[in-house]
N, C-alpha and C positions, 0 to 999 in steps of 0.2 A: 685764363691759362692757355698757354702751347700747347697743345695736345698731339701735333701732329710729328714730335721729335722731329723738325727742321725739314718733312715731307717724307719721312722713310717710314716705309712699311704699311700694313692696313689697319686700321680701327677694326674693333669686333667687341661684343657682347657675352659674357659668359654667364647663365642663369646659375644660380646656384640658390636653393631653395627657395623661390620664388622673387629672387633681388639680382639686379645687374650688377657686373664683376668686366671692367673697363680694363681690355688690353690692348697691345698694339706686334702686330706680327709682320716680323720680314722673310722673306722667304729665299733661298738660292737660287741660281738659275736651275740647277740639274734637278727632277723630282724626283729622282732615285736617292737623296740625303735629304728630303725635309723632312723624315720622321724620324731628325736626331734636334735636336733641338737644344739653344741657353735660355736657361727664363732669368731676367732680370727681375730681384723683387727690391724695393728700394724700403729705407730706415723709415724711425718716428718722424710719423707729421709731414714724411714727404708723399710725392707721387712721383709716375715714372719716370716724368719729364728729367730726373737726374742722368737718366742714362742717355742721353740724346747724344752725346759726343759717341758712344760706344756705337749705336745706331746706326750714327752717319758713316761712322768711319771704318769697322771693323767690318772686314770685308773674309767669311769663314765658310766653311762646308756646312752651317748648320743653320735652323730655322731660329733667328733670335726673335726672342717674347718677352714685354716688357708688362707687369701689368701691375694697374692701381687696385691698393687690398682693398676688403672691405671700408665704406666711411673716410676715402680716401680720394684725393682727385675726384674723376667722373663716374666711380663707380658707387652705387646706391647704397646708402645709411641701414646699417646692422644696430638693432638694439643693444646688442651688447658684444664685446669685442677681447677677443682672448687667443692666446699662440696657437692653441689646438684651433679654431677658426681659422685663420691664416693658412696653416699646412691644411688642412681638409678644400680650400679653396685653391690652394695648387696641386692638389693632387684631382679636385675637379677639372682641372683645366688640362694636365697633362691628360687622364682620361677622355676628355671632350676631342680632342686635338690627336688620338690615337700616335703618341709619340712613344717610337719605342726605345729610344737612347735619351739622355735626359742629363743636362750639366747644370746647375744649381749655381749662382751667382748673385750669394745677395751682401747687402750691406748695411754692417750695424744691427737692428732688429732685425731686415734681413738676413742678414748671416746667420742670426737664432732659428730663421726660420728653416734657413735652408740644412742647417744640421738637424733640425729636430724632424722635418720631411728625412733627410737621409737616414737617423736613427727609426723612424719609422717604418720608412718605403727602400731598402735599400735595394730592390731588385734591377731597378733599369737606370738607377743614376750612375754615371760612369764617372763622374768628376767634381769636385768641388772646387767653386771661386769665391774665400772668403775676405771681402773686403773692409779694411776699417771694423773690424767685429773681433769676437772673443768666445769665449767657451765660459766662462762669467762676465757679466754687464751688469757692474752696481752702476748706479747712475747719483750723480752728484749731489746732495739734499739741497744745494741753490735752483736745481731744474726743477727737480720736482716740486718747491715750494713756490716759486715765481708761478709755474703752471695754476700752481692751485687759487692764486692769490692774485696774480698780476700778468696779463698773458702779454701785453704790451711791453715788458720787462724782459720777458723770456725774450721776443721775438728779436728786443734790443741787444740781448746779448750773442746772437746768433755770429755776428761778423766777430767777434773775437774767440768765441767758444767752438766755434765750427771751422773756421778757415784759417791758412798760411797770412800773417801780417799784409802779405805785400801781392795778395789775390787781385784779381782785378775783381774793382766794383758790380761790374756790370753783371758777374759775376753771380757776386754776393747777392745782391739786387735783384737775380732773378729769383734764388731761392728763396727771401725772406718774403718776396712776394706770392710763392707758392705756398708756403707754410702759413701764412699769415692767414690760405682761406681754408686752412682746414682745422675743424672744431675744436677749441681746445679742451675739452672733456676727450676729442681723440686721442691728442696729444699728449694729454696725460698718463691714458690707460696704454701707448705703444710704451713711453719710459719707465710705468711700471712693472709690464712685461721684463721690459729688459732688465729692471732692476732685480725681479724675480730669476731670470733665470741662470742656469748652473749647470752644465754638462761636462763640468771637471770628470770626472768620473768614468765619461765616455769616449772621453777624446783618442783616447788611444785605441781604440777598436775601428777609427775611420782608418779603412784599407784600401781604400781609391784615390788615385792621384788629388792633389791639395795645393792650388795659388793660394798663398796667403799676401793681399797685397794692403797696404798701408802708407798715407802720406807722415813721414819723418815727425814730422810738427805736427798729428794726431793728438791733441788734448784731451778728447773724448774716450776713446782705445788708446792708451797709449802702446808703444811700442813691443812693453811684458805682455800684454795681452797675446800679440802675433808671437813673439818669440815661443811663447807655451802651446800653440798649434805646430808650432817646426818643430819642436823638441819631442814631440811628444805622438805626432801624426808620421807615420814614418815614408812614404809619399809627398812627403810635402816640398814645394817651393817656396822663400819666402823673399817678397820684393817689397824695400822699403824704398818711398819715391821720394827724394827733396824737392822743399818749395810746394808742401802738400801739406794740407791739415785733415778734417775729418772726412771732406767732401775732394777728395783726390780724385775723383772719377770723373769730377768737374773741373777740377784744379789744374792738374795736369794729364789727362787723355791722353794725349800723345805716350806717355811712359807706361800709362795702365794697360792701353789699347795692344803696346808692343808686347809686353808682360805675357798677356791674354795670350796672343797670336803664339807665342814663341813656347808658350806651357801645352795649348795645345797642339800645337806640333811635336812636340819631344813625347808629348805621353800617350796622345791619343789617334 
């Protein structure tokens, strides 16, 4: 795997109970703004390496942080793995990293994560970026049952389940080769996550500004999924990207990247 998102930023190590927690951090020029920071946290079965366009390219007043969760990428195998694990593993790292403004940017199981860190920790997060995600994630009984049963199957279906028709390969190519080396007993337990969870309920108490971004041809999330964060999140932005499926952050960058830039300018 790539690990160095295309040369930006530094490798580091986060301990977290006696187990490594693999991130990657860029910093500003000015040190008077890098204790505002984005933490990139990426969906099931990925690692960071999804946000490497955002890395390269988005050029911001803040310290961006990309990091592989537990049992992911290059950070070391957790016995057992569950959403409360996740948030407590970003909330170590914002803690480690004494950040004192904090914008949340995650996608798909990340976005679960990054609301349920918000509905936990809401002190110092000033923003949310929910990409490709929901406020419920049932997830499809063909995922879950390929995972259980045929992981070779799942991973084939990746190119139509995940991406825009007309993605480029190379594309494609690079994630199913990322996903293909992470466990599938991982794999499985991120889409049951997501299948579990449910924050209908809370959505309407998120009271900090909200990109809600999604590629048009989303399969995965489909589109009601965002529409119910703008309806309902009264802060919110919402950017639907054409020529994007689930993996838009890869797909089209250019339109996410400007999305980003342009929500945190007007809000923050």
């Amino acid at each position: 795997m790539n690990y160095d998102l295309n040369g930006e930023g530094n490798i580091s190590y986060l301990d977290y109970k006696g187990k490594k927690i693999f991130y990657q951090l860029k910093e500003p020029e000015s040190s008077e703004i890098r204790r505002r920071a984005i933490i990139f946290i990426h969906g099931s079965g990925d690692c960071l390496n999804v946000w490497k366009e955002q890395f390269k390219n988005l050029n911001l007043k803040y310290t961006l942080i990309a990091v592989d969760l537990p049992s992911h990428g290059k950070s070391e195998t957790f016995p057992e793995l569950s959403l409360e694990l996740y948030v407590n593993v970003i909330k170590k790292l914002v803690d480690s990293l004494n950040i004192d403004d904090i914008i949340l940017c995650g996608h798909s199981l990340g976005g679960a994560i990054a609301q349920s860190y918000y509905f936990n920790y809401p002190q110092n997060v000033k923003a949310l970026i929910l990409v490709g995600t929901g406020a419920k994630l049932r997830v499809s009984p063909f995922i879950l049952n390929t995972l259980k049963s045929d992981f070779q199957e799942y991973i084939e279906s990746i190119p139509v389940g995940a991406f825009y028709r007309k993605t480029d390969k190379n594309i494609i190519n690079a994630v199913i080769e990322d996903i293909s080396k992470i466990p599938r007993e991982v794999v499985y337990t991120d889409y049951s996550i997501c299948d579990k969870f449910d924050t209908l309920d809370k959505t309407s108490s998120i009271s900090i500004p909200c990109l809600i971004g999604l590629g048009k041809q989303d399969k995965l999330t489909p589109l009601k999924y965002s529409m119910y964060f703008n309806n309902k999140i009264e802060k919110s932005e919402l950017v639907v990207i054409d020529k994007a499926g689930h993996m838009v952050m890869l797909e089209k960058p250019d339109e996410l990247n400007r999305a980003i830039d342009d929500f945190l300018k007007n809000n923050l």
